[in-house]
Backbone as JSON, one array per atom type, in Angstrom:
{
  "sequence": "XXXXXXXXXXXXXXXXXXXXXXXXXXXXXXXXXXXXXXXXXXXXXXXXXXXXXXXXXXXXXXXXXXXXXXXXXXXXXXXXXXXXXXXXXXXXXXXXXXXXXXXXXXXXXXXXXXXXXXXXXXXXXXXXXXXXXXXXXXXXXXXXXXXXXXXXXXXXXXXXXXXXXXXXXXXXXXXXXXXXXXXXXXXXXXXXXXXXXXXXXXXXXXXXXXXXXXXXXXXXXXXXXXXXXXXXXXXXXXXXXXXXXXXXXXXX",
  "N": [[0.84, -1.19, 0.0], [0.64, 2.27, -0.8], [1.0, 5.32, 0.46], [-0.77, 8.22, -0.09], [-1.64, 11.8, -0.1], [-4.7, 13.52, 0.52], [-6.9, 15.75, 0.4], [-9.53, 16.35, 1.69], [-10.92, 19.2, 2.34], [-9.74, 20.15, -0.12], [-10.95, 18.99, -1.92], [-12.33, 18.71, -5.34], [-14.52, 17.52, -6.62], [-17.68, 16.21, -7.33], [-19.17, 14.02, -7.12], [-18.41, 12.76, -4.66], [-19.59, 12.26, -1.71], [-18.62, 13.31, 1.32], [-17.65, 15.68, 0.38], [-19.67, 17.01, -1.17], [-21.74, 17.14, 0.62], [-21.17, 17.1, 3.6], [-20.06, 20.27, 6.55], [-17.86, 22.37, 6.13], [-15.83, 22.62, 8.5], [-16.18, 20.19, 9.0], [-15.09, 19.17, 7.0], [-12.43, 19.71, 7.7], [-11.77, 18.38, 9.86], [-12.41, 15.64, 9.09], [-10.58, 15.1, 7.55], [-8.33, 14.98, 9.38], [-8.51, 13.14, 10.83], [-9.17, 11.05, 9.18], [-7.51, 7.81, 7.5], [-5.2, 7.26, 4.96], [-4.77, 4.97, 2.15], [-3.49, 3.69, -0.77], [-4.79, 1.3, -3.26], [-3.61, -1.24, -5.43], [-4.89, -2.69, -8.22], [-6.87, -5.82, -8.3], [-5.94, -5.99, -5.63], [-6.37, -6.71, -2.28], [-8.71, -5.16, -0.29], [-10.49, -5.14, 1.95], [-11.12, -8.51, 3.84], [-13.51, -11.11, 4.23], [-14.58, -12.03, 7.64], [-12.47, -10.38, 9.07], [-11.51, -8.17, 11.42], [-13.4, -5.65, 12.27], [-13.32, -1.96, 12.43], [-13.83, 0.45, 11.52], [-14.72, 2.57, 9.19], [-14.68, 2.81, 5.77], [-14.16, 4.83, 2.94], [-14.75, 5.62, -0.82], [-12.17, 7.66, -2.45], [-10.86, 7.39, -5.14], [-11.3, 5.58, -7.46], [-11.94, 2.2, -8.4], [-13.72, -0.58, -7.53], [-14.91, -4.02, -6.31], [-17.45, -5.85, -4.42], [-17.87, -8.72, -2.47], [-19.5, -11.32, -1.38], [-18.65, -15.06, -0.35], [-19.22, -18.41, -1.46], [-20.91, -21.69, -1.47], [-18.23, -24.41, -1.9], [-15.68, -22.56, -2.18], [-17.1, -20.81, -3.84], [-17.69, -17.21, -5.67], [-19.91, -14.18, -5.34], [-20.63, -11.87, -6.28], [-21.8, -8.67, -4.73], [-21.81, -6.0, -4.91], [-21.19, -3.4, -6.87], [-18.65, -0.6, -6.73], [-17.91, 3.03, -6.76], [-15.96, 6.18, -7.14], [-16.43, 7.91, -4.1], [-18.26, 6.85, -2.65], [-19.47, 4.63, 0.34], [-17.83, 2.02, 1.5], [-18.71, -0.01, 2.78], [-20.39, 0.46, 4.88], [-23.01, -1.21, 5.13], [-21.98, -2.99, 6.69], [-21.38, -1.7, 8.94], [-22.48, -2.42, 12.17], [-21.39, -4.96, 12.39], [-18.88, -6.72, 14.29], [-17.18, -7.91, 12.88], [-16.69, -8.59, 9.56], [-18.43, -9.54, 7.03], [-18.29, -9.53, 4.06], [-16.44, -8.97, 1.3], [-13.63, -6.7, -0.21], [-12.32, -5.82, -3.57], [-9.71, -4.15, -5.28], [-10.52, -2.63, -8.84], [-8.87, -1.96, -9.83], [-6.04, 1.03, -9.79], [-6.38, 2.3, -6.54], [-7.76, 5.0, -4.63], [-8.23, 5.27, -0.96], [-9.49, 5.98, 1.69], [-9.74, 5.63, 5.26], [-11.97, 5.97, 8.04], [-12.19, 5.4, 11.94], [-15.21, 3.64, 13.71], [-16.22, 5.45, 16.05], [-15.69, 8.14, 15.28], [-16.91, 8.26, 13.08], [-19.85, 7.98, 13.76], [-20.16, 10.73, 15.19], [-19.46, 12.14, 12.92], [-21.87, 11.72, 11.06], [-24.01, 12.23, 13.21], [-23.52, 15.12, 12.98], [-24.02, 15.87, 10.97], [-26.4, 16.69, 9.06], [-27.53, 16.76, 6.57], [-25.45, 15.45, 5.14], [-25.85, 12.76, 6.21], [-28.65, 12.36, 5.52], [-28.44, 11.76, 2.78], [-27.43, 9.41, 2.76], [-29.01, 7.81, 3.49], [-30.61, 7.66, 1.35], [-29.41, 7.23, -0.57], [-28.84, 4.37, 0.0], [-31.17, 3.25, 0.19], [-31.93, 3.52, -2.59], [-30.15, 1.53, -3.27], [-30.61, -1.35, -1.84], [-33.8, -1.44, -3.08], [-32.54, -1.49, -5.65], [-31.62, -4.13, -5.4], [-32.91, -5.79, -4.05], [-34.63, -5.74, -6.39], [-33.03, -7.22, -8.19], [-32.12, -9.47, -7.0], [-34.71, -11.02, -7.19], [-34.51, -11.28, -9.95], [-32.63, -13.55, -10.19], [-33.49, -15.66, -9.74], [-36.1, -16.02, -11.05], [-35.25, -15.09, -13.81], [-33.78, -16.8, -16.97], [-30.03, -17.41, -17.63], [-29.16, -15.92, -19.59], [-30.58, -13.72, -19.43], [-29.75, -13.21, -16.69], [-27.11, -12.6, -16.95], [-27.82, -10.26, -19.09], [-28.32, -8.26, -17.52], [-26.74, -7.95, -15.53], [-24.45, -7.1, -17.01], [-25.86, -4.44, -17.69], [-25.36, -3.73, -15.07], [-23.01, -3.11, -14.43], [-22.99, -1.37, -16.32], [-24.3, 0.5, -14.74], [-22.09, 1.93, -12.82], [-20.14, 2.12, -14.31], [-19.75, 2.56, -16.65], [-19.33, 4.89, -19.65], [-20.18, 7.2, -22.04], [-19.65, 6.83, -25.04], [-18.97, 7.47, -28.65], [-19.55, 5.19, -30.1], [-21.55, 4.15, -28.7], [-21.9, 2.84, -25.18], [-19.08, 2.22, -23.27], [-18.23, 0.1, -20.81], [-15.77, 1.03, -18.58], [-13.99, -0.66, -17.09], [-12.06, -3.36, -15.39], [-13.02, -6.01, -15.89], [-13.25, -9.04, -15.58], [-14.51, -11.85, -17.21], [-15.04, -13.9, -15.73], [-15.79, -12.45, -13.37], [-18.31, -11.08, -14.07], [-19.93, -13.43, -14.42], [-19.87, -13.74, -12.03], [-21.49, -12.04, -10.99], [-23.1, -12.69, -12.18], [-24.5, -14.68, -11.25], [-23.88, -17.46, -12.5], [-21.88, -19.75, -14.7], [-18.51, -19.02, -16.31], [-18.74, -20.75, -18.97], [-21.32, -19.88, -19.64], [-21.39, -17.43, -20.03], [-19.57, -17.05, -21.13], [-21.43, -17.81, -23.7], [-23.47, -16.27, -23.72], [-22.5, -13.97, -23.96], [-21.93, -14.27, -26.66], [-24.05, -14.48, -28.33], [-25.29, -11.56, -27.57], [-23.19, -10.55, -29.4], [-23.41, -11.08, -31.47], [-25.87, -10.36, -32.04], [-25.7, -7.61, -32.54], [-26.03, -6.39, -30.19], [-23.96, -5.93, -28.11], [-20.58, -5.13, -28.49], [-16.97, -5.2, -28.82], [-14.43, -3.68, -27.42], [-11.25, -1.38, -27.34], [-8.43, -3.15, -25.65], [-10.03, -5.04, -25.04], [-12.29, -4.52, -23.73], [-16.0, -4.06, -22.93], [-18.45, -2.94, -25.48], [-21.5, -1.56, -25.08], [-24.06, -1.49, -27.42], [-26.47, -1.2, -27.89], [-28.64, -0.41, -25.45], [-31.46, -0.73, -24.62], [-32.16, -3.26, -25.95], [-31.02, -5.24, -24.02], [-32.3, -4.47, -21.68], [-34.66, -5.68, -22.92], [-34.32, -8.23, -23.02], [-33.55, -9.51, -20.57], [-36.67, -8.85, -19.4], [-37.9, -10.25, -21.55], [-36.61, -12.99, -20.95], [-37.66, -13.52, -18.3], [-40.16, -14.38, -18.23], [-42.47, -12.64, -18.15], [-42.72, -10.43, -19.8], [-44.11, -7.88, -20.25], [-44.52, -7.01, -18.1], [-42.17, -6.89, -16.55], [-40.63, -5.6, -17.99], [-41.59, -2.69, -17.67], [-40.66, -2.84, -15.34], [-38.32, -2.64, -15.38], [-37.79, -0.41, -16.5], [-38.81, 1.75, -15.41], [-37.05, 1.39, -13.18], [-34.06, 2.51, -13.97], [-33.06, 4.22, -13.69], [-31.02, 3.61, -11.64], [-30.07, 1.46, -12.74]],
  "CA": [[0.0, 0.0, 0.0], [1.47, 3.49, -0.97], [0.57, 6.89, 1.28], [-1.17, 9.45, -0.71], [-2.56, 12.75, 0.2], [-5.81, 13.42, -0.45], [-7.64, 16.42, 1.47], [-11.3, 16.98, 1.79], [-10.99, 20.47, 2.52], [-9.49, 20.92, -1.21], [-12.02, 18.73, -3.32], [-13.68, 19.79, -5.96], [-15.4, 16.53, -7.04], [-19.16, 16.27, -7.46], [-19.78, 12.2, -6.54], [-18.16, 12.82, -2.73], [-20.7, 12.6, -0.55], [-18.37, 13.6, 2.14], [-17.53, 17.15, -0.16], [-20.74, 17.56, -0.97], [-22.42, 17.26, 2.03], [-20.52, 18.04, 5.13], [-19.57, 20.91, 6.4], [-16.31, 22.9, 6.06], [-15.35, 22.53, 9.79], [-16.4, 18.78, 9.32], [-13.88, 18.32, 6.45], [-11.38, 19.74, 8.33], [-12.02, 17.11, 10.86], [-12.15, 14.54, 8.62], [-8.98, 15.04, 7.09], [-7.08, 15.27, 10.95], [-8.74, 12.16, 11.67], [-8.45, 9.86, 8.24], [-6.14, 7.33, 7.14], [-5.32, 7.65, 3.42], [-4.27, 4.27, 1.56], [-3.92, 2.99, -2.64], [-4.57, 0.12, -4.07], [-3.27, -2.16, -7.27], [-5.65, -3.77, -9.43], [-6.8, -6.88, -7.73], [-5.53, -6.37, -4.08], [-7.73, -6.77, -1.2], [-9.22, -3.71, 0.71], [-10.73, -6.16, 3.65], [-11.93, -10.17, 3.57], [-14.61, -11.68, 5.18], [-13.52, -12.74, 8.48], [-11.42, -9.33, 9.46], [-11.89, -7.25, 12.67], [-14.44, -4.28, 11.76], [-12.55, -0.95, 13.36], [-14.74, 1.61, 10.92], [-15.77, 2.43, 7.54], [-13.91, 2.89, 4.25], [-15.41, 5.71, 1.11], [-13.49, 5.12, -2.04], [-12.05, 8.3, -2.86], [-10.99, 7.31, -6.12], [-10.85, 4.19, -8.13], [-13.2, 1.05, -8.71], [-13.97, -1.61, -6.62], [-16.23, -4.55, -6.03], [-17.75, -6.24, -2.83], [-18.36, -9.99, -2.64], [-18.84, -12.44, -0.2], [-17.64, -16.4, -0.71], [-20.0, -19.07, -1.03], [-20.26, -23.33, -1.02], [-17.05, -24.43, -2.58], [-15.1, -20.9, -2.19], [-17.29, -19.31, -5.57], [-18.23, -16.18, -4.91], [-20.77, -14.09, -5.56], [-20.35, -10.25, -6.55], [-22.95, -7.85, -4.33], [-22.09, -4.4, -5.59], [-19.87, -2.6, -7.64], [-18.48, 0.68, -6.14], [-16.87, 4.16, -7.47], [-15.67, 6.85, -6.45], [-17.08, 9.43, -3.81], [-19.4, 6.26, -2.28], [-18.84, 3.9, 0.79], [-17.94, 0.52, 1.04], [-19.11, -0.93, 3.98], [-22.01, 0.88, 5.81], [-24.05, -1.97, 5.54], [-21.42, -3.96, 7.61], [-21.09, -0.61, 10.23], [-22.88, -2.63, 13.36], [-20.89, -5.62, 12.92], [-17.59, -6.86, 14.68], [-16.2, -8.55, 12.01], [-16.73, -8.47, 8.15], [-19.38, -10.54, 6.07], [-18.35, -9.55, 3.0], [-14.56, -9.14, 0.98], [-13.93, -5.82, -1.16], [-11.17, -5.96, -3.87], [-9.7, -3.2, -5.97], [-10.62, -3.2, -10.18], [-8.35, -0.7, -10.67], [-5.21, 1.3, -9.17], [-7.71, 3.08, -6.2], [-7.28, 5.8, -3.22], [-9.17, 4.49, -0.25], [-9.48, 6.63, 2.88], [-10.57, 5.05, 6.5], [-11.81, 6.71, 9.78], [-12.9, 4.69, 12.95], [-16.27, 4.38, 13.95], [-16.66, 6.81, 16.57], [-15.59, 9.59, 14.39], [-18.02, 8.26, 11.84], [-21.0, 8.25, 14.13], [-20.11, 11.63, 15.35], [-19.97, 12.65, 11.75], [-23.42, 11.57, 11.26], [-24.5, 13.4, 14.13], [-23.71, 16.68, 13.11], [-24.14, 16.46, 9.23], [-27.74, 15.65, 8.77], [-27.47, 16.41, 4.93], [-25.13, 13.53, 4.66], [-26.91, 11.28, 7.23], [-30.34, 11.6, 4.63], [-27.65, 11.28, 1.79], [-26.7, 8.42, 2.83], [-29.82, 7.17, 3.84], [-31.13, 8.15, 0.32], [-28.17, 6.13, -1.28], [-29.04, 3.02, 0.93], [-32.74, 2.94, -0.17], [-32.05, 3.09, -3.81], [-29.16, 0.29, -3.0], [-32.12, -2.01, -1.64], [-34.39, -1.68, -3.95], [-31.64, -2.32, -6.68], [-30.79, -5.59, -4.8], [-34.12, -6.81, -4.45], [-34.69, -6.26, -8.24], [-31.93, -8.31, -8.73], [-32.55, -10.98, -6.54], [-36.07, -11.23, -8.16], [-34.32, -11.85, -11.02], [-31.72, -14.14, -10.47], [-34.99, -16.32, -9.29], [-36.47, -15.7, -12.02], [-34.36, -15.45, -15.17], [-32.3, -17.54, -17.47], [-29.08, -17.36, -17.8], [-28.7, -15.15, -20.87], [-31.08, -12.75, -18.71], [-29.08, -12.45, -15.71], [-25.87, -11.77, -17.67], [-27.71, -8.68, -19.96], [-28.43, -7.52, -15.95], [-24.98, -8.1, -14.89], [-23.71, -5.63, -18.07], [-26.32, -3.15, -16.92], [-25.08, -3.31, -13.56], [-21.4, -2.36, -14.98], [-22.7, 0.32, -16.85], [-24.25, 2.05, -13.83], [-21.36, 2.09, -12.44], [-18.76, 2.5, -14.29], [-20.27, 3.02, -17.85], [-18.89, 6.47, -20.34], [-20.79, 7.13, -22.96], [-18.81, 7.33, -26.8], [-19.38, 7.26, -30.05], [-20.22, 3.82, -30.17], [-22.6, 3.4, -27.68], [-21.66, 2.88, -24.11], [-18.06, 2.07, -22.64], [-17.66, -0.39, -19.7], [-14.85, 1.24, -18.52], [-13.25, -1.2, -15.77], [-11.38, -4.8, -15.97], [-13.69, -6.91, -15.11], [-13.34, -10.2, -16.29], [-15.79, -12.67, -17.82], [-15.42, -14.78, -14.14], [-16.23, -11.2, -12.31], [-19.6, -11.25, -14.99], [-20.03, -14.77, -13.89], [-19.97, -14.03, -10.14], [-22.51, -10.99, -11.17], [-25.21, -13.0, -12.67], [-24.77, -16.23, -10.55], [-23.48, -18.49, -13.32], [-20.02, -20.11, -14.73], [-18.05, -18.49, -17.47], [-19.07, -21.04, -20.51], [-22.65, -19.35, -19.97], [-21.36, -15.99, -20.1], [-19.14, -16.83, -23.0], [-22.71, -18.3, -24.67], [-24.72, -15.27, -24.06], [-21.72, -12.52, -24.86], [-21.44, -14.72, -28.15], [-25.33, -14.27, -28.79], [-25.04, -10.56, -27.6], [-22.34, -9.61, -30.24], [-24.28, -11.53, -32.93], [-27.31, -9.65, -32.57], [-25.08, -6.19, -32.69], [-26.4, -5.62, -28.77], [-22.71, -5.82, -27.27], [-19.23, -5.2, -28.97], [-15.4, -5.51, -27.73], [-13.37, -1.99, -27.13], [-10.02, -1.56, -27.55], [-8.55, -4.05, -24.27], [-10.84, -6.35, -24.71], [-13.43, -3.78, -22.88], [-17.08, -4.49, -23.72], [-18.99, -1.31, -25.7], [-22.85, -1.5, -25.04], [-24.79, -1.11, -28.6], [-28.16, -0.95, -27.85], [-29.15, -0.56, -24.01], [-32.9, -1.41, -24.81], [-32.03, -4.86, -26.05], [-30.3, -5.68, -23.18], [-33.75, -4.72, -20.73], [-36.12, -6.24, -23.13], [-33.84, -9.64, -22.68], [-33.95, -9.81, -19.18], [-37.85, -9.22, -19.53], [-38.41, -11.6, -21.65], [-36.2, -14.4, -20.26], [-38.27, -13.77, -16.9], [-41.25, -14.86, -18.88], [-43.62, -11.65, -18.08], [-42.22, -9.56, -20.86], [-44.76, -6.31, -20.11], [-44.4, -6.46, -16.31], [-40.99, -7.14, -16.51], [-40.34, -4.71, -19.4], [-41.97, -1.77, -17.33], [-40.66, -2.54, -13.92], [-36.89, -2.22, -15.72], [-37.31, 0.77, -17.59], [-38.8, 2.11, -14.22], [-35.68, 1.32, -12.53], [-33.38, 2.48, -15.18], [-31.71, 5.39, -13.39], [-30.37, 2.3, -10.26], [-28.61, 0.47, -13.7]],
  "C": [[0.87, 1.24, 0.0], [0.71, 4.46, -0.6], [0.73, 7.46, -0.43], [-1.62, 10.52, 0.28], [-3.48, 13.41, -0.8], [-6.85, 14.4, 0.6], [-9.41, 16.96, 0.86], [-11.67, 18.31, 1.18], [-10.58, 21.29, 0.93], [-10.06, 19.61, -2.14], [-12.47, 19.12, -4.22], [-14.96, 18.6, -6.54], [-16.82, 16.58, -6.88], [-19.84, 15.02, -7.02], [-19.3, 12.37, -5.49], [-19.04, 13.2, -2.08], [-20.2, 13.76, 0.91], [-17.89, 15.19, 2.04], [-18.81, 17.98, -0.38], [-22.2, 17.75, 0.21], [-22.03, 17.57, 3.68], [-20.07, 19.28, 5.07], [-18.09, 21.54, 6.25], [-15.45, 22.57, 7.25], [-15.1, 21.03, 10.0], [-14.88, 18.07, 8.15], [-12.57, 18.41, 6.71], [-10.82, 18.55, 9.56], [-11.9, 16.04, 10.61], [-10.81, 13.79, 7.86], [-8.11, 15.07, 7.91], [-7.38, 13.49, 11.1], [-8.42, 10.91, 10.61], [-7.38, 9.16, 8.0], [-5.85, 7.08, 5.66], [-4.42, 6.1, 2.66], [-4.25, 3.85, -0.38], [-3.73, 1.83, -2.64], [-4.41, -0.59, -5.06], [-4.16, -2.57, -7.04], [-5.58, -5.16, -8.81], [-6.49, -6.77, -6.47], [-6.66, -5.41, -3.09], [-7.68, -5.54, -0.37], [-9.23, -4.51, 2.16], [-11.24, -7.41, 3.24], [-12.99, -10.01, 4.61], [-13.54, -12.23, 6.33], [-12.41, -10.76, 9.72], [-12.25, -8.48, 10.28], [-12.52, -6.19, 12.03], [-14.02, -3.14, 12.54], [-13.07, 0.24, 13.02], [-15.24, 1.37, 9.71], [-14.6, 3.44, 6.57], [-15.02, 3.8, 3.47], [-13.43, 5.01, 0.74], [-13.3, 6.77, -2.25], [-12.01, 8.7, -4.6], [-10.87, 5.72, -7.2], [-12.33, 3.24, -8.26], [-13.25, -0.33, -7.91], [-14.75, -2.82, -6.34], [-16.2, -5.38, -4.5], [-18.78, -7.25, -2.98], [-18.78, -11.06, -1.77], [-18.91, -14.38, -0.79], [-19.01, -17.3, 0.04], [-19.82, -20.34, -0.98], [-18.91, -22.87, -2.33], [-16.12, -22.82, -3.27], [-15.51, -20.0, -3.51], [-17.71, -18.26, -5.02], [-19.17, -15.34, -5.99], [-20.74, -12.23, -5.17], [-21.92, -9.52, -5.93], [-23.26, -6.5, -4.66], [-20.93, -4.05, -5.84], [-19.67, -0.92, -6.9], [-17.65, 1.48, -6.77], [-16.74, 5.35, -6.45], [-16.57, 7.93, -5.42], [-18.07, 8.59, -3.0], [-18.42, 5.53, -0.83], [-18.91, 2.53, 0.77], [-18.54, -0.45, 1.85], [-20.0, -0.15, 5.06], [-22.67, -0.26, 6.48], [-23.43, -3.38, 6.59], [-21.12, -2.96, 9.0], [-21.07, -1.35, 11.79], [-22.08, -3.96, 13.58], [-19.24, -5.52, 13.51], [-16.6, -7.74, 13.86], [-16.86, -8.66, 10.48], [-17.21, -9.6, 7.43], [-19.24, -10.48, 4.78], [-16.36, -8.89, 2.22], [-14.89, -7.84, -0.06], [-12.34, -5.8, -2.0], [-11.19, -5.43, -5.19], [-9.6, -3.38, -7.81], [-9.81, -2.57, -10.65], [-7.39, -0.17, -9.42], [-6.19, 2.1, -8.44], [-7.7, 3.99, -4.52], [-8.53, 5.27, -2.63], [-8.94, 5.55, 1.53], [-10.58, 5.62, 4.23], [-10.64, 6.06, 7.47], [-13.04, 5.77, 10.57], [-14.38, 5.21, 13.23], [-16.96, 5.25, 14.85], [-16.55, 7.97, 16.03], [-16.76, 9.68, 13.53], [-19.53, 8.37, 12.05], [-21.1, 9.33, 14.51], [-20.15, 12.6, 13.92], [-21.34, 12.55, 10.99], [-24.39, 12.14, 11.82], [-24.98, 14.65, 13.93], [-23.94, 17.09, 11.75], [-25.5, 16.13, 8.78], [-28.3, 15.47, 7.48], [-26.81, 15.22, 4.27], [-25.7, 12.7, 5.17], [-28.19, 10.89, 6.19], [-29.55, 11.42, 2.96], [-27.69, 10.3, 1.75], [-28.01, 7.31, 2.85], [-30.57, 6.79, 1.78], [-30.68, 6.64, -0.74], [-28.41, 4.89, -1.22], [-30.35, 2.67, -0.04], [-32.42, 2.57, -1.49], [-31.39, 2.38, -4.07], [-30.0, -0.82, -2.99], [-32.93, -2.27, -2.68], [-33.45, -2.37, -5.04], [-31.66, -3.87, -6.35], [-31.76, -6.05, -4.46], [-34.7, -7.3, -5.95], [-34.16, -7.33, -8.46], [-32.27, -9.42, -8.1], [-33.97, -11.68, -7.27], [-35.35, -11.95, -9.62], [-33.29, -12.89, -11.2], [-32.6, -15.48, -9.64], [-35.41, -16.86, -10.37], [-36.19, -15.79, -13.56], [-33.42, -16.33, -15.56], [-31.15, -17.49, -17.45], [-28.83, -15.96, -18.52], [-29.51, -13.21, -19.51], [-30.06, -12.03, -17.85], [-27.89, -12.15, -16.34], [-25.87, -10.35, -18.71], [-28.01, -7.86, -18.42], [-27.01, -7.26, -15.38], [-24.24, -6.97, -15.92], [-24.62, -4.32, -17.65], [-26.3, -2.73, -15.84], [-23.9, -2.66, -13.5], [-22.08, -0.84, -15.37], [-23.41, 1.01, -15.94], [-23.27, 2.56, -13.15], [-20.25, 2.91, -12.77], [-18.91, 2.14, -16.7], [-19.67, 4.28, -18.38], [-19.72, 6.1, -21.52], [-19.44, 7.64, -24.7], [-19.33, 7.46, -27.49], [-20.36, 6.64, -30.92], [-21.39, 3.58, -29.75], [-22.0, 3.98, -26.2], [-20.58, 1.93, -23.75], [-18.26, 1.66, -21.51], [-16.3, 0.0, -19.07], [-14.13, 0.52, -17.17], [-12.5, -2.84, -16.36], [-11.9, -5.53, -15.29], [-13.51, -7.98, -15.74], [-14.7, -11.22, -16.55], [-15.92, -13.7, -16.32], [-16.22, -13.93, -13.36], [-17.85, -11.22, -13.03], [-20.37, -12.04, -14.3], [-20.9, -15.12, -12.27], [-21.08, -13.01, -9.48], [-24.03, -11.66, -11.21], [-25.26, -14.31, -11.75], [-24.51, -17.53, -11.77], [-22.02, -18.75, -13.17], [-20.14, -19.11, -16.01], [-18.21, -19.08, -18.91], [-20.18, -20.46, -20.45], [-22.32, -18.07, -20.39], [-20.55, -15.45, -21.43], [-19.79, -16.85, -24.04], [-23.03, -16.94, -25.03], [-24.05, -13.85, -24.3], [-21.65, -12.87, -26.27], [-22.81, -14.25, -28.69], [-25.62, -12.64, -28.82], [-24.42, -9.93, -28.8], [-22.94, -9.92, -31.25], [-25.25, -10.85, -33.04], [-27.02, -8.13, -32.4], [-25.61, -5.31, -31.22], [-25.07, -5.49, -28.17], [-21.55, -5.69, -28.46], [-17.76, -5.04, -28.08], [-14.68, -4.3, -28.01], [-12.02, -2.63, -27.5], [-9.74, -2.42, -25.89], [-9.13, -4.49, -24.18], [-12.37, -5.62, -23.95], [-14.74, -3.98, -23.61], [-18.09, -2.89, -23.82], [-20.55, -2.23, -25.59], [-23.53, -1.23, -26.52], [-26.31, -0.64, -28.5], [-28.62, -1.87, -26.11], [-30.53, -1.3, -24.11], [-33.02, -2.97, -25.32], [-31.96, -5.45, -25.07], [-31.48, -6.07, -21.88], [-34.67, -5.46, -21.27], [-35.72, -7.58, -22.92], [-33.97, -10.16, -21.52], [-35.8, -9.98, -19.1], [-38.24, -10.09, -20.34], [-37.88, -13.05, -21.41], [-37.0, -14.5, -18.68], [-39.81, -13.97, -17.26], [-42.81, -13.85, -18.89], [-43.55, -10.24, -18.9], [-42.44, -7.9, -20.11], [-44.47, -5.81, -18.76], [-43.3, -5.95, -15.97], [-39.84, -5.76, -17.1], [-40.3, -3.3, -18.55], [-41.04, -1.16, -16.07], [-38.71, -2.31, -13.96], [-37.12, -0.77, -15.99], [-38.33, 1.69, -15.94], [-37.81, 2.15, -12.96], [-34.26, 1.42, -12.99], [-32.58, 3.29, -14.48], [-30.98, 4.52, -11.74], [-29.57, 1.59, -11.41], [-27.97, 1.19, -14.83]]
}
C-alpha cells in the first residue's frame, strides 16, 4: 500500500458525498482524523472474516464487494466508485461478512467508527444522503434478486452488463463504454453463473449487434434497450418485466 494525500478540505469533485455534504469545519475534521491508503488492481481492501474498526469511502478508483459461497465461488454484491462507501451496511458488525477488492489502481481513505457516528451526528445532509443512497441500493438488490430467481441465464448476464454500466459506464461514439477490468469470471460471479454461460450469451449478444469488444478487450454496449427487453423476456412476463426495468433504469 502506498501513502497518498488526499484532502477533503481541497475537493472539488461532485460524486463525494463527504464534499458535498458536510460541512467545512467537518472536512477539516475529517482530514485530521483519516487514514489515506492505494490500491493495485486486484488487491484486497478487507476479507470476510477481518476485525471491523470503521468504515472505508473510495475516494478514487473502482472496486467490487463480494462475499464467498459453497465451494469458495463467490458471488459479486455491488460494484463501487468513487465518492461512495464501502461498507455501511457492515457498520454494526464486529467482524466483516463480506470481501472488497480493488478493479483498478484506487485511493481508499478510512476513519474509525466513533468519528463516523459523530460525523453523522452533526451532518444531517449527509446522514439523509446516505440514507437516500441506501434505499435506492435495496431496492436495486431486491430487483436483482427477483431476477436471479427468475431469469435464465442469458437474462441475468444482460443484468450483470447493466449493472457495470451504472457504475462504471462512459458514454462514446459507439454506444456505451464499460470502462473497468472486469473479467468474464467477475460477470459470472454478477449474474450467478459459470463463465461457458457468459461466454454463450456474450457470443449471442455480439451476434445480434447488442454488445461489442473496445479496444482491451473492454465491452462497448450497442443498444441498451435490447439488453432490458432480454432480461424481460427471459423472466417470462415480458410487459411487467419490461416496465418494472425501464422504471428502474436510473439504479442500472
Amino acid at each position: 500500500m502506498v501513502r497518498e494525500d488526499h484532502r477533503c478540505t481541497e475537493c472539488s469533485k461532485n460524486d463525494c458525498l463527504i464534499n458535498i455534504y458536510c460541512s467545512k469545519q467537518w472536512k477539516q475534521t475529517f482530514d485530521q482524523q483519516k487514514t489515506i491508503n492505494t490500491y493495485l488492481e486486484r488487491q484486497s481492501i478487507f476479507s470476510e472474516g477481518n476485525l471491523k474498526f470503521g468504515v472505508h469511502f473510495i475516494c478514487n478508483g473502482k472496486v467490487k464487494i463480494f462475499n464467498t459461497g459453497k465451494n469458495d465461488r463467490h458471488h459479486i454484491i455491488r460494484l463501487v466508485t468513487s465518492g461512495n462507501i464501502l461498507d455501511l451496511e457492515e457498520y454494526t458488525e464486529k467482524n466483516y461478512k463480506i470481501s472488497c477488492t480493488a478493479l483498478g489502481n484506487t485511493v481508499v481513505c478510512f476513519v474509525e467508527k466513533e468519528f463516523f457516528l459523530n460525523l453523522l451526528k452533526e451532518n444531517p445532509k449527509f446522514s439523509l444522503a446516505l440514507i437516500q443512497y441506501y434505499a435506492k441500493e435495496l431496492g436495486y438488490t431486491a430487483l436483482r434478486q427477483q431476477h436471479l430467481v427468475f431469469c435464465n441465464v442469458k437474462g441475468r448476464v444482460a443484468e450483470a452488463l447493466l449493472m457495470i454500466k451504472k457504475y462504471f459506464g462512459i458514454a462514446v461514439e459507439e454506444g456505451i463504454l464499460l470502462d473497468v477490468n472486469l473479467s468474464q469470471q467477475d460477470i459470472a460471479d454478477i449474474a450467478g453463473t459459470v463463465v461457458e454461460e457468459v461466454n454463450r450469451a456474450l457470443s449471442v449478444f455480439k451476434k445480434g449487434k447488442i454488445i461489442d469488444y473496445h479496444r482491451k478487450n473492454k465491452i462497448l454496449l450497442r443498444n441498451v434497450d435490447k439488453l432490458f427487453e432480454t432480461i424481460s423476456d427471459d423472466c417470462g412476463q415480458k410487459d411487467m418485466y419490461l416496465n418494472q426495468m425501464r422504471s428502474c433504469e436510473h439504479l442500472l
